[in-house]
Phi, psi and omega in degrees: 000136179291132177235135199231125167282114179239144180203119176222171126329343156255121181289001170286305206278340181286346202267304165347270132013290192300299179327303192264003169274344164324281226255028157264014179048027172292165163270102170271084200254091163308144173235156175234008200232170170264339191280340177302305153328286184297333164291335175312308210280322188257343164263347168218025162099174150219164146271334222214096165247142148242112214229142161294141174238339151253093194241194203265159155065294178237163181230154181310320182293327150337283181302348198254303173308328168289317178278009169273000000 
C-alpha cells in the first residue's frame, strides 16, 4: 500500500488530507513542522510527499529539497 507524507502547519488541513487519502486506502502519516517531516521520512519512507510550502522555520521547498 502507498504511503504518503503530508505536511503543513495546519492542522484542519492536515486532518482533512489525512482523512480523505485514509480513506482512498494510502497509508498516511502526517508532520506539521519540516524538521518533523524529515524525521518521519528517515524512519519509515514515503512514496508520495505533500507539502505546505509556506510554513514557519523550513518552507516546503526546504523540505523537498533536503529529502531529495
Amino acid at each position: 500500500m502507498p504511503r504518503v507524507l503530508v505536511i503543513d502547519d495546519d492542522a484542519s488541513l492536515r486532518y482533512t488530507l489525512e482523512a480523505v487519502l485514509s480513506d482512498a486506502g494510502l497509508l498516511v502519516e502526517t508532520a506539521e513542522t519540516g524538521a518533523k517531516a524529515l524525521a518521519a521520512f528517515e524512519a519509515r519512507g514515503a512514496d508520495v510527499v505533500l507539502t505546505d510550502l509556506a510554513m514557519p522555520e523550513m518552507d516546503g521547498m526546504q523540505v523537498l529539497e533536503r529529502l531529495r
